[in-house]
C-alpha positions in Angstrom: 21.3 -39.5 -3.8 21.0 -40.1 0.0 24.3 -39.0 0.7 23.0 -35.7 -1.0 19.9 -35.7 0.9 22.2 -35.9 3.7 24.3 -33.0 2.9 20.7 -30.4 2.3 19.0 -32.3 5.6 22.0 -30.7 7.7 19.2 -28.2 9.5 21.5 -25.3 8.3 21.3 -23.4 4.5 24.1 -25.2 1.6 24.9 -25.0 -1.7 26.3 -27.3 -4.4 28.1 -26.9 -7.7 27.4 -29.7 -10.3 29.6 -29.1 -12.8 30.5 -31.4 -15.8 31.0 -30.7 -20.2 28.0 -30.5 -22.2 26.1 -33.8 -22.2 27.4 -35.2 -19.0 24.3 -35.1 -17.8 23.9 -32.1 -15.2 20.8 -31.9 -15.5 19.0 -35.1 -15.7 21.2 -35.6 -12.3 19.7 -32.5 -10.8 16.1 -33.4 -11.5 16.6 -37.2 -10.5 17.7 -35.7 -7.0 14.3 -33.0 -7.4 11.9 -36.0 -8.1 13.0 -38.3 -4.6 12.7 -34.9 -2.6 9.9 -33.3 -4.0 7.3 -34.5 -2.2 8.4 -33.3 1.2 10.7 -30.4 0.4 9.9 -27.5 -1.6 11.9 -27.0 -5.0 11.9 -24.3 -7.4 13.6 -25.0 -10.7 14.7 -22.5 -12.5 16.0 -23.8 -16.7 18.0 -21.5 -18.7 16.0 -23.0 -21.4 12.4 -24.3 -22.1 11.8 -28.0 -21.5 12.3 -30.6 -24.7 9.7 -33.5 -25.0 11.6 -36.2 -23.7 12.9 -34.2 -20.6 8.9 -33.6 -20.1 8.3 -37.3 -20.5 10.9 -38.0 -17.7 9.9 -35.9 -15.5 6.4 -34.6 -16.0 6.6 -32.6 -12.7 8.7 -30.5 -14.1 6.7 -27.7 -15.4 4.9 -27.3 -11.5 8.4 -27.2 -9.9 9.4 -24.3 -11.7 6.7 -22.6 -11.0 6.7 -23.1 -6.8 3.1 -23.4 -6.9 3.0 -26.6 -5.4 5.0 -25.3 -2.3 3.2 -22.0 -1.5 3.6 -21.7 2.3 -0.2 -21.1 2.9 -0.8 -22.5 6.0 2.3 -21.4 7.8 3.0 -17.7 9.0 6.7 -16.9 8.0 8.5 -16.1 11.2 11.1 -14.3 9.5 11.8 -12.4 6.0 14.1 -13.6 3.1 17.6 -11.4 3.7 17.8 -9.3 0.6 21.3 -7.1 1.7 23.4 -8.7 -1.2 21.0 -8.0 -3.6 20.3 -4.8 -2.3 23.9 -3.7 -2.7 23.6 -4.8 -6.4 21.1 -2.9 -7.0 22.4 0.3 -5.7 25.7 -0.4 -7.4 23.8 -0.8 -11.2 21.5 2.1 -10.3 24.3 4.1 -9.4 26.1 2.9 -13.1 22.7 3.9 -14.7 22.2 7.1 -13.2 25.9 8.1 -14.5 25.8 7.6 -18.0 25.2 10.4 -20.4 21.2 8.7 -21.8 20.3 9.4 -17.9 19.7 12.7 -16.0 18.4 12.7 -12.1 15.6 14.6 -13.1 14.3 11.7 -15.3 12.5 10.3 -12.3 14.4 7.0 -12.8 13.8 4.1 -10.0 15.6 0.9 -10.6 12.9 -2.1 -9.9 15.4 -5.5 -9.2 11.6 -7.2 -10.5 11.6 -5.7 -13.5 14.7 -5.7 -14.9 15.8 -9.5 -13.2 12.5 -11.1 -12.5 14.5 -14.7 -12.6 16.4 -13.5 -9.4 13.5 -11.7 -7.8 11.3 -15.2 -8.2 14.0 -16.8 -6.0 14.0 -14.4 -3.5 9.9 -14.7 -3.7 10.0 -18.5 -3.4 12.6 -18.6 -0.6 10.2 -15.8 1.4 7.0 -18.1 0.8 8.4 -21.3 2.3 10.9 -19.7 4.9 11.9 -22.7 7.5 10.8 -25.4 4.8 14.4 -25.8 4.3 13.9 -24.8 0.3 15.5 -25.7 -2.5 16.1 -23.7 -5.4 17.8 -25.3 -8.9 19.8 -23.0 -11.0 19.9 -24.5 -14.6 22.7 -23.1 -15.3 23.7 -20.2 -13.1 26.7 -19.3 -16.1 23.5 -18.8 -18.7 21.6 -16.9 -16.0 24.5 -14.7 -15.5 25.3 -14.2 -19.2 21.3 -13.4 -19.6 21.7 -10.3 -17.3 25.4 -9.4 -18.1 26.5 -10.3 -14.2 30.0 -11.9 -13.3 29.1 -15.5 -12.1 31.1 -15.6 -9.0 29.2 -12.1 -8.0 26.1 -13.3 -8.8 26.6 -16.5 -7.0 28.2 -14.9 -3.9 25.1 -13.1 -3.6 22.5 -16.3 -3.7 24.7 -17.9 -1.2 24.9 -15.4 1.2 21.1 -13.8 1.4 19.6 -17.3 0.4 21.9 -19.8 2.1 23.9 -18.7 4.8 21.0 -16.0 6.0 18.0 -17.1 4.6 18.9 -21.6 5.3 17.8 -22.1 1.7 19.5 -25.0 -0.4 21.0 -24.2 -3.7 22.0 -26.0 -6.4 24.1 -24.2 -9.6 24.7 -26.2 -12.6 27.8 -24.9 -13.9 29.3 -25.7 -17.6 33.4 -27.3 -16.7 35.0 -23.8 -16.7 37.9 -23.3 -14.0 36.4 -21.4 -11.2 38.5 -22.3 -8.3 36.6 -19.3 -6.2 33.0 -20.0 -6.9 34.1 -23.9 -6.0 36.1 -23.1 -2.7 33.0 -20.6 -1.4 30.0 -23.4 -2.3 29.6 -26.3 0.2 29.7 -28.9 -2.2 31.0 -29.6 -5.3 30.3 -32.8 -8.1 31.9 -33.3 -11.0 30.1 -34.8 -14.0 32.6 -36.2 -16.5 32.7 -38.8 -19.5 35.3 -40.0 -21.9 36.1 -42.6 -24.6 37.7 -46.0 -23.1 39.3 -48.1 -26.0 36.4 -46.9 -28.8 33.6 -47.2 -25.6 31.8 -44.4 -23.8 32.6 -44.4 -19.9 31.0 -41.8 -17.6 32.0 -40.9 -14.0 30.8 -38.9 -11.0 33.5 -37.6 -8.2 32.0 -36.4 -5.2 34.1 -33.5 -4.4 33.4 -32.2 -1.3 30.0 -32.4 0.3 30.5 -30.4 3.5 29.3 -31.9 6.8 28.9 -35.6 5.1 31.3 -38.1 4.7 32.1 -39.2 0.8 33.4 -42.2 2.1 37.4 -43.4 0.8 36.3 -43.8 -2.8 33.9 -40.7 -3.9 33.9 -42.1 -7.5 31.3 -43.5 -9.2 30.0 -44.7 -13.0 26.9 -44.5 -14.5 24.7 -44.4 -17.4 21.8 -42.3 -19.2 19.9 -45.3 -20.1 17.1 -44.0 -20.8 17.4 -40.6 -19.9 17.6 -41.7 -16.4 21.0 -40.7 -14.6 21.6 -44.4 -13.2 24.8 -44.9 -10.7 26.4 -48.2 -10.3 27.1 -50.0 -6.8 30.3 -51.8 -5.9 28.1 -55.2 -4.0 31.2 -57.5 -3.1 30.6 -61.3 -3.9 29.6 -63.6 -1.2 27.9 -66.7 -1.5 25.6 -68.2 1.0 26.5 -71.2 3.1 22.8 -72.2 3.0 21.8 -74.9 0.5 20.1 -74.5 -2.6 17.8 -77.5 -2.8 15.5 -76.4 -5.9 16.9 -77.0 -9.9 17.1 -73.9 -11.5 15.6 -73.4 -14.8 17.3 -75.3 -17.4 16.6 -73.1 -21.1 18.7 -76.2 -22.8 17.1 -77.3 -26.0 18.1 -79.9 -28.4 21.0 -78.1 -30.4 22.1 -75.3 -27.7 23.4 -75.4 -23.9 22.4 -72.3 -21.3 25.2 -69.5 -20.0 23.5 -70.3 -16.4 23.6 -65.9 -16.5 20.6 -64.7 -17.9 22.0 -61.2 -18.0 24.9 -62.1 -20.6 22.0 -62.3 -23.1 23.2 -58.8 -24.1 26.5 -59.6 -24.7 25.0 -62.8 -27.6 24.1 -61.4 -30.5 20.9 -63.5 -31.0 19.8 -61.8 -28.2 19.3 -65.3 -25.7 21.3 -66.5 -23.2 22.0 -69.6 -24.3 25.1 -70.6 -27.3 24.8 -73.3 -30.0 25.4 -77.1 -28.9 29.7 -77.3 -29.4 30.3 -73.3 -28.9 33.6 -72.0 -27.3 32.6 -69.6 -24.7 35.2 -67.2 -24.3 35.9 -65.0 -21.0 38.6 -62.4 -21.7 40.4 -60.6 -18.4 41.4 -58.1 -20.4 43.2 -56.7 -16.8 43.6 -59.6 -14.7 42.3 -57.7 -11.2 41.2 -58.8 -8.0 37.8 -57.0 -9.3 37.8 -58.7 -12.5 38.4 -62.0 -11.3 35.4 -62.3 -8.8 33.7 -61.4 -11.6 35.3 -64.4 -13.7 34.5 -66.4 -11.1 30.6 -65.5 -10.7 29.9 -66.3 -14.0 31.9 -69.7 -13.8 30.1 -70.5 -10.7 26.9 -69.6 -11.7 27.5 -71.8 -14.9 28.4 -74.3 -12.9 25.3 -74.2 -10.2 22.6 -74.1 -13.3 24.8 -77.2 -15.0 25.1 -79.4 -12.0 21.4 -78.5 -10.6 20.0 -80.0 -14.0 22.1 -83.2 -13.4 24.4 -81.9 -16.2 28.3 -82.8 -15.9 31.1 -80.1 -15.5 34.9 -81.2 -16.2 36.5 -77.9 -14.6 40.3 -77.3 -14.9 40.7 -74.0 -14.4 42.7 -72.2 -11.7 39.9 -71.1 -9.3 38.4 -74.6 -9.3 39.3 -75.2 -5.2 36.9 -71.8 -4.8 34.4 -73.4 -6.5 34.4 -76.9 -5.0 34.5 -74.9 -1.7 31.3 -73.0 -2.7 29.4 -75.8 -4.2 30.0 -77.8 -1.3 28.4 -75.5 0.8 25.4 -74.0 -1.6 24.2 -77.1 -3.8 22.2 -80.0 -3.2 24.7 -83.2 -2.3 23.0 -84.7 -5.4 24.5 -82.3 -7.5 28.2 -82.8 -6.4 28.8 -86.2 -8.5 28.0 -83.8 -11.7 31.1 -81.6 -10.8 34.5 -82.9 -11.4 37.4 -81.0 -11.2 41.1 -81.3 -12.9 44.3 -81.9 -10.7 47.8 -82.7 -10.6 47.8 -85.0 -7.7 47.5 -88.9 -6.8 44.3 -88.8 -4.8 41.6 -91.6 -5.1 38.8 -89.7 -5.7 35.7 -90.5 -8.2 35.2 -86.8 -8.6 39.1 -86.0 -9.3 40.7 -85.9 -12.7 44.4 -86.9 -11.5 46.4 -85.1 -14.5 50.5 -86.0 -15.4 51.1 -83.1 -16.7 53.0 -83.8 -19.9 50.3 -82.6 -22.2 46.8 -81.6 -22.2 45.8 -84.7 -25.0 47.2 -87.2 -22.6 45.5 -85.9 -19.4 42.0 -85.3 -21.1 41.0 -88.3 -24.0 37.9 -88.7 -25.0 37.3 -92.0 -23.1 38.6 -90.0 -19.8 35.8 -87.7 -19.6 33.0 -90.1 -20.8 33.5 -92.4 -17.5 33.9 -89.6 -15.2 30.9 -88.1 -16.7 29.0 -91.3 -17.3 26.3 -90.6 -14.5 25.5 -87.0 -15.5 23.2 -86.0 -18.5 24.6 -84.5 -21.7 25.4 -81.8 -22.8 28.4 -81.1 -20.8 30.1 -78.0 -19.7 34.0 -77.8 -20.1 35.9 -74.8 -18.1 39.7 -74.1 -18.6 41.7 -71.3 -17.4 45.0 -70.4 -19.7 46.9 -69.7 -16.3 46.1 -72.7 -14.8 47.4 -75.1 -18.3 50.4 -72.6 -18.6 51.0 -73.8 -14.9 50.5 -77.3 -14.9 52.2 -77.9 -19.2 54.2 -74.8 -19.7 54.1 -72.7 -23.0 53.0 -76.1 -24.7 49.6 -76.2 -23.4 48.2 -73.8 -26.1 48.5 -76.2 -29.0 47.5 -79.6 -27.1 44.1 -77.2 -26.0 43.6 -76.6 -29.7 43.5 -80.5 -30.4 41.1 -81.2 -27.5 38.4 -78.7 -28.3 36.8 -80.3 -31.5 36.6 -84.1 -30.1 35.0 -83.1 -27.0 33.1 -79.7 -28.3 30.4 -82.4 -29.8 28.9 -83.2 -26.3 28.4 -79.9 -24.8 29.8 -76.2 -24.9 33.3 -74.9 -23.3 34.5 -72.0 -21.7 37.7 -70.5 -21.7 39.2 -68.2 -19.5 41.9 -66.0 -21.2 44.5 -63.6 -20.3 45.4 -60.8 -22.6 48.3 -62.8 -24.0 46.7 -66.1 -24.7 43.5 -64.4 -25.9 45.0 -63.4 -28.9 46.4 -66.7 -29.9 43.0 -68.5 -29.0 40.3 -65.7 -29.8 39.9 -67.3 -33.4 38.4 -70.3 -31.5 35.8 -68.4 -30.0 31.9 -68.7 -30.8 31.3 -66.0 -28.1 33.4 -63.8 -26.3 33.2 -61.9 -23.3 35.5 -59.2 -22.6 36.3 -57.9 -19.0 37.8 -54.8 -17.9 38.1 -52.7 -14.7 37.8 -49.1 -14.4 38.3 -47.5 -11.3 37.0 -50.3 -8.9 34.2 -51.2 -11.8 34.1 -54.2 -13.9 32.5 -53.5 -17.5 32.3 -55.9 -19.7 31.6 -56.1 -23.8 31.6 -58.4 -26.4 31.9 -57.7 -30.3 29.3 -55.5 -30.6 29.4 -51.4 -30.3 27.9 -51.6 -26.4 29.5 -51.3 -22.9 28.3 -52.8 -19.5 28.8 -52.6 -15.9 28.6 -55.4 -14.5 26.8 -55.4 -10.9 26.2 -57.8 -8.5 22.9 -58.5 -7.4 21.0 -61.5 -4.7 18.1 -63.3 -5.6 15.8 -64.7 -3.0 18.0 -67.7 -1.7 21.1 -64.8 -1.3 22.6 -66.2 -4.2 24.4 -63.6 -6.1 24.0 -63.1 -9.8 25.0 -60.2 -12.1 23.3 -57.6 -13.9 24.9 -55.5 -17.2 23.2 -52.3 -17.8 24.8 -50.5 -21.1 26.5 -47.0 -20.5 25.1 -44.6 -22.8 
């Protein structure tokens, strides 16, 4: 939206095509844009169709920016007239086409009135007159049903709004146009956005593609998803990951209760089917890269790390032996409370002395990880406990062979606390039947949605509470 106000801002006249299929949203997008400029800038909407309840809901201004009444340039004496050559033209041409045909004579005193017989076109003309220099806005919604309602080709009826209104008059105009080819109405308008949604495996994604917005830059990646939630047109950000070297030195809130563990991610309350963000006491979390991207994985990684954080912060123990644990311990050690580091113990294949360290063999995942193994190094830290493990990092560290010794470990240690697993698309299927929970991660296009069982798709999006911690909110694409 500011990139759009941008574009209209530019001091000269310009028009934009928003074109899309039925249902991709065209017009909730158009009036989103009306509502954050309508108090400074004067609109005219102009619907091919009257106004439904819920669109009235949304936008109650609606009604009052059709009509231009709230925009009447009263106080300011117009220093120039609306250019009206185009139409003029038109009008010559159908009275001449009139004038010919056998019903009409000369002598019946006929006088074609542009008012009369297209008072849609002659209202924009009127509005652009009243508030010449006000850099105004008209909305065509849609400019193919206004040219089907007076029989006009749409790329002559729009070359005529863009030049008397835009390039001559320095009005703004915006055409909704259904996705038909039109390579010459496109290449003439300033800008163009395309509106566009399709199924992705069974789910409903929707995209935006800046086209062209002449005079502004779209920056290297003009695409962007979004949702109707609702009836809102809502685009998502890309926010990159970055976590603060500051401290945190307050205990988050634990929502632990006696027979289930928190997430630590509020937000992946809509992904649990009871609704909470919190699982059942011995649950198998599972975290499914469905395409294991750079995208995907800092994704993976903010929901370990904030599991971890809210774990460790409630003087809860962590065993983690997954592959991104070194990222982890890095960001811990710079982001928690000193305290909180004796809670966190991570898995490795080395010799070091360390009472934090886990020093694993390597010949199989029983051996590494018995029961009386993870009782002393979590012996100072409050139950229940949180156990992370990545498929790539057993595969690494026992081969092929680590799948069955995980199996064997999950029910002896699943009694003291919950576990998360992080899958690839191979191992996933061997492991899903394990799964209490399980989260499923995609990208699209430089997004991360996510989903779990249920018939609901998120985007995931990055957001910083007050300490600049980041977190993650899903919003469902509708």
């Amino acid at each position: 939206m500011s990139l759009l106000k941008q574009f209209f801002y530019q001091g000269t006249g310009k028009s934009l095509i928003i074109k899309g299929k039925p249902g991709a949203g065209k017009t909730t997008f158009a009036l989103e844009f009306i509502g954050q400029i309508k108090d400074d800038t004067p609109v005219f909407y102009m619907p091919a169709r009257s106004y439904d309840e819920p669109l009235r809901e949304k936008f109650p201004w609606i009604k009052e920016i059709k009509s231009g009444k709230m925009y009447a340039n009263q106080n300011q004496a117009n220093l120039n007239s609306v250019v009206r050559s185009s139409l003029e033209k038109m009008e010559k041409s159908i009275e001449e086409k009139l004038t010919t045909r056998e019903s009409y004579a000369y002598d019946t005193g006929l006088v074609f009135n542009v008012s009369e017989l297209m008072p849609d076109i002659e209202a924009m003309y009127d509005f652009v007159n009243e508030n010449m220099g006000m850099n105004p806005i008209i909305v065509l919604d849609s400019i193919d049903a206004l040219s089907e309602t007076y029989k006009l080709d749409r790329e002559l009826l729009f070359s005529i709004l863009q030049k008397d209104l835009v390039e001559s008059s320095g009005a703004g105009l915006i055409c909704i146009m259904e996705e038909k080819e039109s390579t010459k109405l496109e290449y003439f308008s300033d800008g163009v956005i395309s509106l566009d949604y399709a199924l992705n495996e069974h789910f409903l994604v929707r995209s935006v593609v800046l086209d062209k917005l002449r005079g502004v830059s779209v920056g290297s990646s003009p695409f962007y998803l979004y949702t109707l939630l609702n009836g809102i047109f809502l685009p998502f950000q890309r926010i990159p990951v970055i976590y603060p070297e500051s401290r945190r030195d307050h205990v988050l809130k634990d929502e632990t209760k006696q027979f289930s563990v928190s997430m630590g991610n509020p937000s992946l309350a809509v992904l649990n089917e009871t609704g909470e963000s919190t699982i059942p006491l011995g649950s198998v979390l599972m975290v499914h890269r469905v395409n294991n991207t750079n995208n995907v994985d800092e994704i993976v990684k903010l929901i370990k790390n904030n599991l971890v954080m809210h774990t460790i912060s409630n003087g809860r123990g962590v065993i983690d032996a997954s592959s991104s644990n070194y990222e982890t311990s890095r960001v811990m050690l710079s982001a928690s409370d000193k305290e909180w580091l004796s809670h966190y113990i991570t898995a490795e294949k080395s010799k070091k002395s360390n009472p934090y360290i886990i020093n694993i063999e390597g010949k199989s995942v029983e051996d590494d990880f018995p029961s009386e193994v993870l009782e002393f190094y979590l012996s100072s830290s409050a139950k229940p406990a949180t156990y992370i493990f990545s498929t790539d990092y057993l595969r690494f560290i026992y081969g092929d062979s680590f799948l069955g010794g995980l199996s064997n470990l999950l029910n002896p240690i699943r009694t003291t606390g919950i576990i998360m697993i992080i899958a690839d698309e191979d191992d996933y299927q061997k492991l899903s039947h394990y799964a209490n929970l399980t989260i499923h991660l995609r990208e699209i296009r430089g997004y991360v949605v996510a989903n779990s069982n249920s018939n609901h798709y998120y985007a995931a999006s990055v957001v910083y509470d007050e300490d600049k911690w980041p977190g993650m909110v899903l919003t469902e694409i509708v």
